[in-house]
N, C-alpha and C positions, 0 to 999 in steps of 0.2 A: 472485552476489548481484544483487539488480535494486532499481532505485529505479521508484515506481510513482508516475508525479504524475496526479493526479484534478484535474479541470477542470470547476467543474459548469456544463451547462446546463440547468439551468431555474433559476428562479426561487427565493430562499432558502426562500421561504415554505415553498415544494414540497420544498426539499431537508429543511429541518423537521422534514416530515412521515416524510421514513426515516431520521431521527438515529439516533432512537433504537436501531433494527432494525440498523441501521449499524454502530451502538458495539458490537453482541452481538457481532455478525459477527465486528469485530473481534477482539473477545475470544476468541473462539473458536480464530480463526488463531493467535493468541497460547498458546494450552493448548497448542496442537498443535504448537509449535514455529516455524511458517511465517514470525511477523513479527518484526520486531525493533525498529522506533519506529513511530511515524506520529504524524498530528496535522495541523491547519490552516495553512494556507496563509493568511500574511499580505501584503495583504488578503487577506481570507474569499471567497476563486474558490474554494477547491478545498482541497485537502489533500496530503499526502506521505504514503507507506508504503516502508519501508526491508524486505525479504524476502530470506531466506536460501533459499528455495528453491533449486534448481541445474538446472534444466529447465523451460525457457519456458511449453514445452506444458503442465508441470505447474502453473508459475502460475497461466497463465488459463482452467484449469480450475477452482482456485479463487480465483480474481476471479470467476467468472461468477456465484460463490455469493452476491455483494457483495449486498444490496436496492437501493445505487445505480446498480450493474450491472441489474438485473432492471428496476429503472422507470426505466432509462433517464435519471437523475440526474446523471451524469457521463461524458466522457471522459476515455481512460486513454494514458497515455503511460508506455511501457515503456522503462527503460534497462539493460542488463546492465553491471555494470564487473566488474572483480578488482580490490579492495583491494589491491595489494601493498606500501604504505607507508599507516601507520599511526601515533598515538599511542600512549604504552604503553598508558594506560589499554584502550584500543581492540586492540591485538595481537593477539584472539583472532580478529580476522576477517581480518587478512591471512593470502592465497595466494600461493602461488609461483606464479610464469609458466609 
C-alpha cells in the first residue's frame, strides 16, 4: 500500500486550471481499482492519495498519467507501509509481515 502526498508548486490559480482534468484522472484510478481515498490537504498545498497498488514501479506508471504530473503542478512523495494493525471497520487492508 502507499500513501502518495502531492505538494503543489505553482500557483492555485494554475493548479485550477487542471482540477478539473485531475478529478477525471482520479476517477478513473478509482474504476480501476488503484485508489482507495484522496482529497485535499488542509491547508490547500496539495493533497493525499491512499493506493493499493503493490509495485512501486507500477504506481508511477500511473502517477505519470496524473494532468498534475504532466504540467508539472505538483510534487509527489511516495510512502510504502503494510498495514498490519487496523480498525475493524478497516480489517480488509491489513497484511501479515
Amino acid at each position: 500500500m502507499f500513501i502518495i502526498s502531492l505538494t503543489y508548486i505553482k500557483d492555485l490559480k494554475i493548479v485550477e486550471e487542471h482540477l478539473k482534468d485531475h478529478v477525471e484522472y482520479l476517477k478513473e484510478q478509482y474504476s480501476k481499482g488503484y485508489f482507495m481515498a484522496s482529497g485535499r490537504k488542509v491547508p490547500r498545498t496539495g493533497g493525499v492519495i491512499l493506493s493499493n497498488i503493490k509495485d512501486k514501479k507500477d504506481l508511477m506508471e500511473v502517477l505519470k498519467e496524473d494532468p498534475f504530473y504532466k504540467n508539472e503542478v505538483a510534487k509527489y512523495e511516495i510512502t510504502q507501509f503494510i498495514p498490519s494493525m487496523t480498525s475493524k471497520k478497516l480489517d480488509f487492508l491489513r497484511e501479515e509481515l
